[in-house]
C-alpha positions as CSV (number, residue, x, y, z in Angstrom):
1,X,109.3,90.2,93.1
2,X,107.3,87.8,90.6
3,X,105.0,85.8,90.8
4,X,103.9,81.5,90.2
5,X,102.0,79.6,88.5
6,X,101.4,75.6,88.6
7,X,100.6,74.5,85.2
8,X,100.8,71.0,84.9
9,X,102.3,70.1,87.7
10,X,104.3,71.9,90.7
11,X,105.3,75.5,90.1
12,X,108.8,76.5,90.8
13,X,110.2,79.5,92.5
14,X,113.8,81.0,92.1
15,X,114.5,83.2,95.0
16,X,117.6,86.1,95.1
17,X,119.4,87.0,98.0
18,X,117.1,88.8,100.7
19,X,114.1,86.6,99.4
20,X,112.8,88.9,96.0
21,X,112.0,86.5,93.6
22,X,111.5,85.8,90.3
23,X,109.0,82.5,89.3
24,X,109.7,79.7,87.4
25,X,108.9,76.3,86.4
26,X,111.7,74.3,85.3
27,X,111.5,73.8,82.0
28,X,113.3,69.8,81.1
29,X,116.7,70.0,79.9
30,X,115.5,69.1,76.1
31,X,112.9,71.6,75.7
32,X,115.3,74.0,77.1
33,X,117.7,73.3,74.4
34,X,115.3,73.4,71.4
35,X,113.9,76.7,72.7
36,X,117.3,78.3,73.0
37,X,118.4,80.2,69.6
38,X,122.0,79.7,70.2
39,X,124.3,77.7,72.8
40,X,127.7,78.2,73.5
41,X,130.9,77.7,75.5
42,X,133.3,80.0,76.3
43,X,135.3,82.6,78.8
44,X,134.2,86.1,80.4
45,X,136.3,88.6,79.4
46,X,134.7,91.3,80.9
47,X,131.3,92.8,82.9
48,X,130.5,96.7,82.4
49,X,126.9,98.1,83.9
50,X,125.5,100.8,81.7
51,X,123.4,103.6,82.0
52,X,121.7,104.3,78.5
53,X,119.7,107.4,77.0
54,X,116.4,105.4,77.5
55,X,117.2,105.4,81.5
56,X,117.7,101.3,81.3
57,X,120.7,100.1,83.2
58,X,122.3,97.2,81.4
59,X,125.4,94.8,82.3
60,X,127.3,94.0,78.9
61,X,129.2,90.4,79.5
62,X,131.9,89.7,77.0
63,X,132.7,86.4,76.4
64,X,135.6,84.9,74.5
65,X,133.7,82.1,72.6
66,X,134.9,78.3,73.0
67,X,133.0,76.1,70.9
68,X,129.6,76.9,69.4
69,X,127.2,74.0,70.4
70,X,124.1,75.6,68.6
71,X,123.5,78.2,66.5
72,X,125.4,80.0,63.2
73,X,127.7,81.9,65.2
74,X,131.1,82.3,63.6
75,X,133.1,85.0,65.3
76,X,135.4,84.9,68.5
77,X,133.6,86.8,70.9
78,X,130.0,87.5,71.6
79,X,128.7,90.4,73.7
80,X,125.5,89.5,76.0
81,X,123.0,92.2,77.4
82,X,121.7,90.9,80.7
83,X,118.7,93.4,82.2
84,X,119.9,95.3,85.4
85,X,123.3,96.0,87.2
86,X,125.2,99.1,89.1
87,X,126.3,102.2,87.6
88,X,127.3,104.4,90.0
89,X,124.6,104.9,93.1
90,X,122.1,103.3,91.0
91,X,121.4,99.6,91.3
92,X,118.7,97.6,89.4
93,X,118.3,94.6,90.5
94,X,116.3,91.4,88.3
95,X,116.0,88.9,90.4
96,X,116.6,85.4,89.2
97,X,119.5,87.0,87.0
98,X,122.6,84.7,86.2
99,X,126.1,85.1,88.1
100,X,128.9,86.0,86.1
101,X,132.7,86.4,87.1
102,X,135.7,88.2,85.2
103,X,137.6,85.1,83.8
104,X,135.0,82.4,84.9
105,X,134.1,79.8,82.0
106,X,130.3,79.3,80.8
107,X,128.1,77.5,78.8
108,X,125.1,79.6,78.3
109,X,121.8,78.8,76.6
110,X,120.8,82.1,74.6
111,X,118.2,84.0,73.4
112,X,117.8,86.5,70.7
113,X,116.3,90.0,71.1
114,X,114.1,91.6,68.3
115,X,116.7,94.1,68.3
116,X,119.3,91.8,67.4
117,X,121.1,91.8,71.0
118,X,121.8,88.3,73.2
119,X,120.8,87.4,76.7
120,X,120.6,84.0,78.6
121,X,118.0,82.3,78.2
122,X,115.0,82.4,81.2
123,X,117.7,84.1,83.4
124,X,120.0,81.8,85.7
125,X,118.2,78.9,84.2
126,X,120.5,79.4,81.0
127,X,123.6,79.7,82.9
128,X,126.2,77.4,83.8
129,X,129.6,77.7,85.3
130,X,132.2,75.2,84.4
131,X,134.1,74.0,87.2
132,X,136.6,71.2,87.9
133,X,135.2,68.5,90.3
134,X,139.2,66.6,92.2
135,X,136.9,64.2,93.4
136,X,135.7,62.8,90.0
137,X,138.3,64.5,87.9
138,X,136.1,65.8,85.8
139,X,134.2,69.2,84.3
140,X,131.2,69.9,85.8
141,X,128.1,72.0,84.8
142,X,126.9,74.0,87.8
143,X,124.1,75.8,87.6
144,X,123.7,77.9,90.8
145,X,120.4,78.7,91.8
146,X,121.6,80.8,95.3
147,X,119.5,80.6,97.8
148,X,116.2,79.7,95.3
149,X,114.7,76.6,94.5
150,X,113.3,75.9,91.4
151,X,110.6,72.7,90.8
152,X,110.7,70.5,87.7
153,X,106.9,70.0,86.3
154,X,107.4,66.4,87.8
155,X,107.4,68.0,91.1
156,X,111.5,67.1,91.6
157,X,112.8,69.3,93.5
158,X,116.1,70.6,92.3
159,X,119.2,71.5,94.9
160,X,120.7,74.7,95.3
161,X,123.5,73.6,93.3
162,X,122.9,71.9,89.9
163,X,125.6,70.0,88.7
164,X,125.9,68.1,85.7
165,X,128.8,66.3,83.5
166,X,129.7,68.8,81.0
167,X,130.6,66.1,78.4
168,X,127.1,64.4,79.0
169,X,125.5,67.9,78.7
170,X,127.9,68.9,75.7
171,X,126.7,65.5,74.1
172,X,123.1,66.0,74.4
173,X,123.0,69.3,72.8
174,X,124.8,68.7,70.3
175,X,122.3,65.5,69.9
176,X,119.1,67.9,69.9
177,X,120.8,70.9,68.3
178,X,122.4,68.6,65.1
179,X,118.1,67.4,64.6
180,X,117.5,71.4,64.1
181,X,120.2,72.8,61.4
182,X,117.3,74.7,59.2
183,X,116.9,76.5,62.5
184,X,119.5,78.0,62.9
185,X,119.4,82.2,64.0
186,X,121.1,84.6,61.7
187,X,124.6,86.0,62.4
188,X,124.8,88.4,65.3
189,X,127.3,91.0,65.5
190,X,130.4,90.5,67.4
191,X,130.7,93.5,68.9
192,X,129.4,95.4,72.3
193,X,126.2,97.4,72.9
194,X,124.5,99.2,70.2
195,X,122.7,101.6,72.6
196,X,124.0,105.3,73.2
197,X,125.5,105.4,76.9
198,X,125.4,107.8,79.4
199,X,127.6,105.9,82.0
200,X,129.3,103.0,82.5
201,X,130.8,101.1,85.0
202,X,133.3,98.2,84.9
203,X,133.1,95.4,87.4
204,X,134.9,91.8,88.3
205,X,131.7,90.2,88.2
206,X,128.0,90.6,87.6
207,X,125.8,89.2,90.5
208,X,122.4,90.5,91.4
209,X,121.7,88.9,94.5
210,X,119.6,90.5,97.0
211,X,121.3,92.8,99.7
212,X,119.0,93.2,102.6
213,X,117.0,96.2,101.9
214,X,113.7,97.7,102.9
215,X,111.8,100.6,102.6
216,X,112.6,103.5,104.3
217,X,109.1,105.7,103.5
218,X,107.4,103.8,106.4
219,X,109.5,105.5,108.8
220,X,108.5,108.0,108.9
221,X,104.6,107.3,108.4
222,X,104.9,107.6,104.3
223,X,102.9,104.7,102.6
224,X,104.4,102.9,100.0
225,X,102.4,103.1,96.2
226,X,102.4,100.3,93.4
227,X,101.0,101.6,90.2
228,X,98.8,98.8,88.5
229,X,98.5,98.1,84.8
230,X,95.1,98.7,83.6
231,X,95.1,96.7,81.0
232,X,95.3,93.4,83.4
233,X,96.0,90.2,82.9
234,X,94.9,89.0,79.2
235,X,92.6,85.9,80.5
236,X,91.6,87.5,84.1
237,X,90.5,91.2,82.5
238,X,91.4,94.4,83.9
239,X,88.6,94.5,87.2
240,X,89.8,91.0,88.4
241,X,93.3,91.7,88.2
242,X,93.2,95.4,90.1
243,X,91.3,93.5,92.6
244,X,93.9,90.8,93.2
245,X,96.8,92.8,93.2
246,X,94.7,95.4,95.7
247,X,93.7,92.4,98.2
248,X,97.6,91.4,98.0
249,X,98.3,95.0,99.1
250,X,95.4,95.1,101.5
251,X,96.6,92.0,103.5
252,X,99.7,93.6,104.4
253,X,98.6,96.8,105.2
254,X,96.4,95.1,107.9
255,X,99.2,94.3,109.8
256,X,98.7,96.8,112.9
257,X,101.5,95.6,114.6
258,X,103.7,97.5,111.5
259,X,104.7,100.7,110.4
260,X,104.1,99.3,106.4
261,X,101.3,100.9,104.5
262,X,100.4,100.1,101.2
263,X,97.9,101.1,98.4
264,X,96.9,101.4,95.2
265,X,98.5,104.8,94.1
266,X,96.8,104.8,90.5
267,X,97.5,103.6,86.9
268,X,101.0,102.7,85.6
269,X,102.8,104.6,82.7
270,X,104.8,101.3,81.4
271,X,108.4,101.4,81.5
272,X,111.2,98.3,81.4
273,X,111.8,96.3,84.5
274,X,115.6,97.9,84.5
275,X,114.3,101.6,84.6
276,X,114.7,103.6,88.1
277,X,111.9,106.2,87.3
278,X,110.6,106.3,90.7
279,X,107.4,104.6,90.2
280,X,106.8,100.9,91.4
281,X,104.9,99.2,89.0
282,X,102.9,95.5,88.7
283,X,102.5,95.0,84.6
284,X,100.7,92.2,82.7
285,X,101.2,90.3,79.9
286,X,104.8,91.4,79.5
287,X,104.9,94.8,77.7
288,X,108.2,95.0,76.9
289,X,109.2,91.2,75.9
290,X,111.4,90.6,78.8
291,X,110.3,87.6,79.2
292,X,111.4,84.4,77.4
293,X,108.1,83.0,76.3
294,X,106.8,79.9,77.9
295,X,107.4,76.1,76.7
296,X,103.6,74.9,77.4
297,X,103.1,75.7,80.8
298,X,106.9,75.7,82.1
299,X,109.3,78.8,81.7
300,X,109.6,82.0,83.4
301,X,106.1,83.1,85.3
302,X,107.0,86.5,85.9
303,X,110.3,88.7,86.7
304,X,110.7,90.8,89.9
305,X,112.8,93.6,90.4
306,X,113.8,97.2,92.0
307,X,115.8,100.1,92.7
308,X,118.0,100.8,95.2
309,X,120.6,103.3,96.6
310,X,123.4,101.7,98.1
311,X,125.1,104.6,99.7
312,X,121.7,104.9,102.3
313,X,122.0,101.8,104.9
314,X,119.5,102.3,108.0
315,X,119.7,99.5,110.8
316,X,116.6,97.8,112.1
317,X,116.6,95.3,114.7
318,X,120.7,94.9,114.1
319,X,120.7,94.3,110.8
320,X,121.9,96.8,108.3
321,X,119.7,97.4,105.3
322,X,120.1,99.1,102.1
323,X,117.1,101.7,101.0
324,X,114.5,99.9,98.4
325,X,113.5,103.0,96.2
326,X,111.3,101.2,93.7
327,X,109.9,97.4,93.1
328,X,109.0,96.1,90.0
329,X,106.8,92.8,88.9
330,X,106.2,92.0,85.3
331,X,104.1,89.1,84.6
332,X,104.2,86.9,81.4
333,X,102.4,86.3,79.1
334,X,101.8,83.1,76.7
335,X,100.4,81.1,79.7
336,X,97.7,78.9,78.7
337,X,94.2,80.1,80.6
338,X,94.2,76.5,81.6
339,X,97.4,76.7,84.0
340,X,96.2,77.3,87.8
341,X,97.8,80.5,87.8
342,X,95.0,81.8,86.0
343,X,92.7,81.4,88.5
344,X,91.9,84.6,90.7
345,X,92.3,83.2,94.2
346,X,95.9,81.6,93.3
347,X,96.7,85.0,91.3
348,X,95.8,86.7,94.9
349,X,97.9,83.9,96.9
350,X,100.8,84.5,94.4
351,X,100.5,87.9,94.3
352,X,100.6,88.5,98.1
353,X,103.4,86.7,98.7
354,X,105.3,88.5,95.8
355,X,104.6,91.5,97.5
356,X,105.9,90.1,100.5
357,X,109.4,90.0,98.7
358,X,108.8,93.6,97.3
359,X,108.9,94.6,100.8
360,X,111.8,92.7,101.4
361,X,110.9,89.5,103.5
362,X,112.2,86.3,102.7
363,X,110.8,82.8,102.5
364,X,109.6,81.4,105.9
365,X,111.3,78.3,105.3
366,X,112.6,76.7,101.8
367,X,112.5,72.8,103.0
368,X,110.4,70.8,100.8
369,X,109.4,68.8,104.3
370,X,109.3,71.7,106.7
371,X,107.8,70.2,109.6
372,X,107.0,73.6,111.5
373,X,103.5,74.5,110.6
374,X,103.7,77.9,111.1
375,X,106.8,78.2,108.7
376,X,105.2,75.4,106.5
377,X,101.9,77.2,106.3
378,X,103.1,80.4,106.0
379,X,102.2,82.8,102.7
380,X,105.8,83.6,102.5
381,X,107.0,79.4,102.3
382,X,108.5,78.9,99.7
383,X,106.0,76.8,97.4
384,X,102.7,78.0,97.3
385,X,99.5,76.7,99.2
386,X,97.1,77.0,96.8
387,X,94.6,75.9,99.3
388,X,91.9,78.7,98.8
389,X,93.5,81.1,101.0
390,X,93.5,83.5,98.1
391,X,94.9,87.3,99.6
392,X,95.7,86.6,103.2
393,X,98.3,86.0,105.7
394,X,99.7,83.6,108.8
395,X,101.2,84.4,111.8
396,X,104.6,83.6,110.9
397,X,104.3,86.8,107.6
398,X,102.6,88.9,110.6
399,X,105.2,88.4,112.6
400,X,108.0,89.1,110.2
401,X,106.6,92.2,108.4
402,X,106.7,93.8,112.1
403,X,110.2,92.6,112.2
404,X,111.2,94.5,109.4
405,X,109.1,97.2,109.9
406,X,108.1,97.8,114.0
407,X,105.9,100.8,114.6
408,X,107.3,104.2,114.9
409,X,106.5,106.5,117.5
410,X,106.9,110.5,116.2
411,X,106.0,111.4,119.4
412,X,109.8,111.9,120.8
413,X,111.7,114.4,121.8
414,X,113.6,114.1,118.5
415,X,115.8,117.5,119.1
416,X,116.9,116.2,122.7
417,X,115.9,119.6,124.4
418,X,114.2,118.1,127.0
419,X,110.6,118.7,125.4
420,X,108.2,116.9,122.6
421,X,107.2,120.7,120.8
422,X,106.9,121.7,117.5
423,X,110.4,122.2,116.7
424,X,110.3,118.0,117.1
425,X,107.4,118.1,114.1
426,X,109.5,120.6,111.8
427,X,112.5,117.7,112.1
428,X,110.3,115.3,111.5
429,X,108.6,116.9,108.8
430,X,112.2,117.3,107.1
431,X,112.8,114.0,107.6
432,X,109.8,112.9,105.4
433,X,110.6,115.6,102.7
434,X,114.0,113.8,102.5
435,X,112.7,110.6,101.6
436,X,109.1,111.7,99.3
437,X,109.4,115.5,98.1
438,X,106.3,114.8,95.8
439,X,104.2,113.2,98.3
440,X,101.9,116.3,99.1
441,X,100.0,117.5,101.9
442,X,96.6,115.9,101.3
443,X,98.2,112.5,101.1
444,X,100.1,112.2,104.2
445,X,97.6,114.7,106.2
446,X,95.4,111.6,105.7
447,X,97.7,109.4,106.8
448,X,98.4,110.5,109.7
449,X,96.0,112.2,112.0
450,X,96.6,113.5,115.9
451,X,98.7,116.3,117.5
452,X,102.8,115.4,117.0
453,X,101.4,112.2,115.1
454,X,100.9,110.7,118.9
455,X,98.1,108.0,119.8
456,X,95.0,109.1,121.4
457,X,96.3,108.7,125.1
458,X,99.8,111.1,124.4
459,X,98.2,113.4,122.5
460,X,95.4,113.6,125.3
461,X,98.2,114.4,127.6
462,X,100.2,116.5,125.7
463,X,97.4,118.8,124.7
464,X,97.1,121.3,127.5
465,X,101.6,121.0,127.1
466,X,101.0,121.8,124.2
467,X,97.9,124.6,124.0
468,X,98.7,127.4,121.2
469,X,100.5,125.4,118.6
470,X,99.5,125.1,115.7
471,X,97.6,121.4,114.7
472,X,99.8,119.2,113.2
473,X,97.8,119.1,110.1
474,X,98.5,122.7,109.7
475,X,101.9,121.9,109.9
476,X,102.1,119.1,107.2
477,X,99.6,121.7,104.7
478,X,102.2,124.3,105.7
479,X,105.7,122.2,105.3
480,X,104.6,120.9,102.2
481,X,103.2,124.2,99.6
482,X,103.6,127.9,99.7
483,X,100.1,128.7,100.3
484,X,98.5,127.2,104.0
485,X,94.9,126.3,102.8
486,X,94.2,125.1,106.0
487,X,94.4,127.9,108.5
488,X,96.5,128.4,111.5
489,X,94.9,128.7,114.7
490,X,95.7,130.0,117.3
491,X,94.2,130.3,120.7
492,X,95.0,133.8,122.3
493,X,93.5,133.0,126.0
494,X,94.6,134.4,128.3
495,X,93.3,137.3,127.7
496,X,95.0,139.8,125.2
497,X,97.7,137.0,124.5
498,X,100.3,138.1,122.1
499,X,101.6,135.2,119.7
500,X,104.6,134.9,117.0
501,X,105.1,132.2,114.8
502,X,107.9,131.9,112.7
503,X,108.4,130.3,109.3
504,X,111.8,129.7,107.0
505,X,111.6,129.5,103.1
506,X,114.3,129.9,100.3
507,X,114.5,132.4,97.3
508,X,116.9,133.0,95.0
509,X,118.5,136.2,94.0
510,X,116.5,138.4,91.6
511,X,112.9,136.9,92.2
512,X,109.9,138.7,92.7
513,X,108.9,137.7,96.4
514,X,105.2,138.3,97.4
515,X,104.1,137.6,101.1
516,X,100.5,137.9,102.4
517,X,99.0,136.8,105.5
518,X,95.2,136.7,106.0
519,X,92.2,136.4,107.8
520,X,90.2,133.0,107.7
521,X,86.9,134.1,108.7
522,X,85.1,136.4,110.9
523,X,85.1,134.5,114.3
524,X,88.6,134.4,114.3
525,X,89.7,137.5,112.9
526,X,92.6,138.9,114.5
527,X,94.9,141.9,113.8
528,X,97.9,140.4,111.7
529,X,101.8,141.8,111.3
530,X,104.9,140.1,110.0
531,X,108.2,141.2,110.2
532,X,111.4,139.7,108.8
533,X,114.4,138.9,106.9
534,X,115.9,137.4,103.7
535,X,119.1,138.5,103.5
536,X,119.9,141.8,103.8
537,X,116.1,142.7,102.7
538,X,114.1,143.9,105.9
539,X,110.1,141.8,105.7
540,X,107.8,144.1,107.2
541,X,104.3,144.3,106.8
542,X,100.8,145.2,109.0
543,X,97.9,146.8,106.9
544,X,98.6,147.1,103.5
545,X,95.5,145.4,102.1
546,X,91.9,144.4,102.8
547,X,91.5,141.3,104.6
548,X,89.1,138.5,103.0
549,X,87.3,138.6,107.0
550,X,85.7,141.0,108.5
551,X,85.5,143.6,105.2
552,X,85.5,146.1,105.1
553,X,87.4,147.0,108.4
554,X,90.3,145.0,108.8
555,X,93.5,145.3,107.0
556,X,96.0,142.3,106.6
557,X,99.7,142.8,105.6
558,X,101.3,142.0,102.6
559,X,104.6,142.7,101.3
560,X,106.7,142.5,98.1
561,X,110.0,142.4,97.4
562,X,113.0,141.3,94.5
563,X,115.5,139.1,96.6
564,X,118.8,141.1,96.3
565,X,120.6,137.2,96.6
566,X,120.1,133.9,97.4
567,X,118.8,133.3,101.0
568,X,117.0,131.6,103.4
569,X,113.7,133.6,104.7
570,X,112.4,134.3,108.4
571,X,109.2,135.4,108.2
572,X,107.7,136.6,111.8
573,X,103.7,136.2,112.2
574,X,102.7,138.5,114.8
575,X,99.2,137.9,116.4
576,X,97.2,140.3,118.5
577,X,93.6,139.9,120.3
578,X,93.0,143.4,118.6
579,X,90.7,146.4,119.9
580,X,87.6,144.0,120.4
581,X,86.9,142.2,123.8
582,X,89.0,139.5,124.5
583,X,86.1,137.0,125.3
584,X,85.4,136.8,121.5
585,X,88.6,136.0,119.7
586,X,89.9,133.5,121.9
587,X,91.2,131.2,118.7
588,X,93.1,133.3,116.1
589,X,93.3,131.8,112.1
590,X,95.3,132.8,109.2
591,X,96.2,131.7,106.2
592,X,100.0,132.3,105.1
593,X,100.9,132.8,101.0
594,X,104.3,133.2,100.2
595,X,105.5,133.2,96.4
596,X,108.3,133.6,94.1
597,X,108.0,134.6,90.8
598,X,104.1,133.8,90.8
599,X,104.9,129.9,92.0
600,X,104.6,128.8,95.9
601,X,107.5,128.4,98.0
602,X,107.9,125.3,100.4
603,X,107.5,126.9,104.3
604,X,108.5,125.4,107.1
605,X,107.1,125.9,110.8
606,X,109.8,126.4,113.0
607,X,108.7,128.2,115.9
608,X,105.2,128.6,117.6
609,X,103.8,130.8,120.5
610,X,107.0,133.0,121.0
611,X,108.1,136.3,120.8
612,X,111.4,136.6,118.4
């Protein structure tokens, strides 16, 4: 994920794997020497990710040092700290980050950290392998650049596969370098990381290419949040950024032929691009220095990145793709206000299709003379338009987000018994805790609205199939807390109907467990019982308190306990017309409490209109 910016000419875009990006503008070959605090030759010795007590995931490259081109560097080895990398099931991925293999020979251009450690300069850009070319017998200078492109600022487009004479390349830098003795960094240390580590992970090589990956959350009707920096871009202001970023997210979301909702899910607590910490973030001005700074309007725009979990594949349309848990965008800063980035509607254009790759869509084409004008005019093409189009989409993005994400249906028969019921909403509804625990009830009762989460016409049809179950909202209010704010109701035709719901819940051994059922108001006051187990503890309860409706004659039950182990709850909601005619309380409510040591307990539905 990242984002562009033309300054003075074209801007470039470096693109990873499944099509997440991060943006640059080539910066020339002599600028990108003079910027770099240290350049040098040498062998990988080895590649370990790290998890650190700051939550970062590093890789550590170790490289047996060659020849120092530039920069005071007199010791055999050097140790490099490149952003991202696998430890474990955790994967952070920066996009635009350099390839490295155990044994493979490098000359890297590198910069130096405040806190003393190394990394290549402007990511890949700063890399090259050294590789023997039969055909000219001769070392070579490859600079690989996957499946991106990146654009010089004379608009020359550069091929996937940068190559250069070594010699030459060795010659010129030593040229530049010898013009700038006085400066010369300091002395690094020789050795490995400095940071505390709470795992590590050794590996053959260091390569963050894009898997394919998506998000899963749509899948089950769960829209995906970016948190937004408030602060905003230093030359657009906090209002005008938001309001990019939001029209970005907007013009995906309006895609009604996908599953894919997005929104604005609130401010962002700043954290590195290479921390997992669940939140998907768009920062400006580059917080946390990860990004080289510019030379005039050429360098690195802005670094994308995410989280994934590679042990979770789902397929989609036949292809197989990992589970995105988090995307990152970090936007630099040191841009001149006069580069075009700066304006708003090219910060929307750019911003859109950076969101694009969040979600895991690739370029629509990346040939400079695409002759297709869908792919060619596309949002997702792989230069920018810049042609006032601002926040908005083509066909060709239309149709691939509902590629990646066609519409679900949760109106199946998802326990294969023959019948869409509620049982099919309590998998469904564990499904979705699965993949956002913390998402609450008032955010995905919103979200989806309508009996088994049908359209209009199904849940038309399924209504009078379906007559005595609770509402789906219910449901989610229920699956998601301990206490059911929204009441249960029931309808008790025909007359003197006798209903039983039944809900699970967990407690562990030796809490204090505290069940209540009540009345919701005085039109559909019924008489309440429950009955039960957890464990070896007998539930039972009928009229042990007042109820809140009708006062002061009805009673509602309510029963405490301390759970004798650890077990899993059935709690049985017995529901009669009562002594009153049965004309009048033909819909029944209640609302259900169930706690544990004084905190609610997560409920789940999981039989309606039954008698145990």
């Amino acid at each position: 994920m990242a984002r562009r910016s033309l300054c003075i000419a074209i801007l470039g875009i470096l693109v990873t794997g499944s099509g997440r990006a991060s943006t640059f503008i080539e910066i020339p070959m002599p600028e990108l020497i003079r910027a770099a605090d240290a350049i040098v030759l040498g062998r990988v010795e080895s590649i370990e990710g790290a998890l650190t007590t700051d939550n970062r995931v590093h890789t550590y490259v170790r490289l047996q040092l060659e020849e120092v081109l530039k920069g005071d560097l007199a010791f055999a080895s050097l140790t490099l700290r490149q952003a991202g990398g696998r430890v474990g099931d955790l994967e952070v991925s920066i996009h635009g980050s350099p390839r490295f293999q155990l044994g493979e020979r490098v000359l890297v251009y590198l910069t130096r950290s405040a806190d003393g450690s190394w990394h290549t300069s402007h990511l890949a850009m700063g890399k090259f392998g050294i590789v023997w070319d039969p055909a000219t017998r001769r070392e070579l200078a490859v600079r690989e650049f996957g499946e991106g492109r990146v654009f010089s600022p004379r608009g020359r487009r550069l091929p996937p596969r940068d190559a250069r004479s070594l010699r030459e390349l060795r010659d010129q830098v030593r040229a530049l370098a010898g013009a700038e003795e006085d400066a010369a960094p300091a002395m690094a240390p020789a050795g490995g990381p400095a940071e505390s580590i709470l795992a590590a992970q050794g590996a053959t090589e260091f390569n963050l290419v894009m898997p394919e990956r998506r998000w899963f959350e749509p899948d089950v009707g769960v829209p995906v949040g970016f948190f937004i920096d408030a602060v905003g871009d230093v030359d657009l202001g906090a209002t005008m950024s938001t309001a990019v970023v939001e029209e970005g997210l907007a013009a995906w979301t309006a895609v009604s032929s996908a599953s894919i909702e997005l929104f604005n899910a609130g401010v962002a607590t700043l954290v590195a691009q290479n921390t997992c910490d669940g939140e998907s973030q768009i920062m400006f001005n580059d917080p946390f220095n990860e990004v080289d700074p510019p030379v005039g309007c050429a360098g690195t725009l802005a670094l994308g990145g995410g989280c994934s979990t590679p042990s979770q594949n789902k397929e989609v349309n036949g292809v197989s793709f990992r589970r995105q848990t988090e995307g990152n965008l970090v936007f630099a800063d040191g841009f001149s206000s006069s580069c075009a980035f700066k304006l708003p509607c090219n910060f929307a254009e750019v911003a859109t299709h950076e969101i694009g790759h969040a979600l895991g869509l690739a370029h629509s084409s990346e040939v400079l003379g695409e002759t297709d004008p869908k792919l060619s005019g596309a949002t997702m093409y792989f230069r920018v338009q810049f042609d006032d189009r601002c926040g908005s989409l083509e066909p060709y993005d239309a149709d691939a987000l509902t590629s990646l994400y066609p519409l679900v249906r949760f109106c199946g028969d998802l326990n294969g018994d023959g019948e869409i019921d509620i049982l099919d909403v309590v998998i469904y509804r564990r499904a979705l805790l699965e993949l956002a625990p913390g998402f609450g009830q008032t955010g995905r009762c919103s979200v989806v609205g309508g009996q088994l989460d049908c359209d209009q016409a199904d849940a038309d049809r399924l209504r009078d199939d379906l007559a005595g179950l609770a509402q789906i909202e219910n449901v989610c209010a229920a699956f998601f807390g301990g206490t059911q704010p929204s009441p249960v109701l029931e309808d008790l035709t025909p007359c003197n109907r006798f209903i039983t719901d039944s809900w699970e819940f967990d407690v562990g051994g030796g809490q204090h467990v505290l069940i209540r059922a009540d009345t919701v108001d005085s039109a559909t006051a019924a008489d309440l019982r429950f009955s039960g187990d957890c464990g070896p503890q007998e539930i039972a309860g009928d009229e042990e308190i007042a109820c809140t409706f009708p006062p002061p004659a009805f009673k509602c039950p309510e029963f405490e306990f301390t759970a004798p182990t650890d077990a899993t709850c059935t709690l049985h909601i017995n529901i009669f017309p009562g002594a009153s005619a049965c004309a009048s309380v033909e819909t029944a409510g209640y609302v259900l409490t169930v706690e544990a040591d004084d905190a609610p307990v997560d409920l789940t539905f999981v039989r309606d209109d039954s008698v145990p």
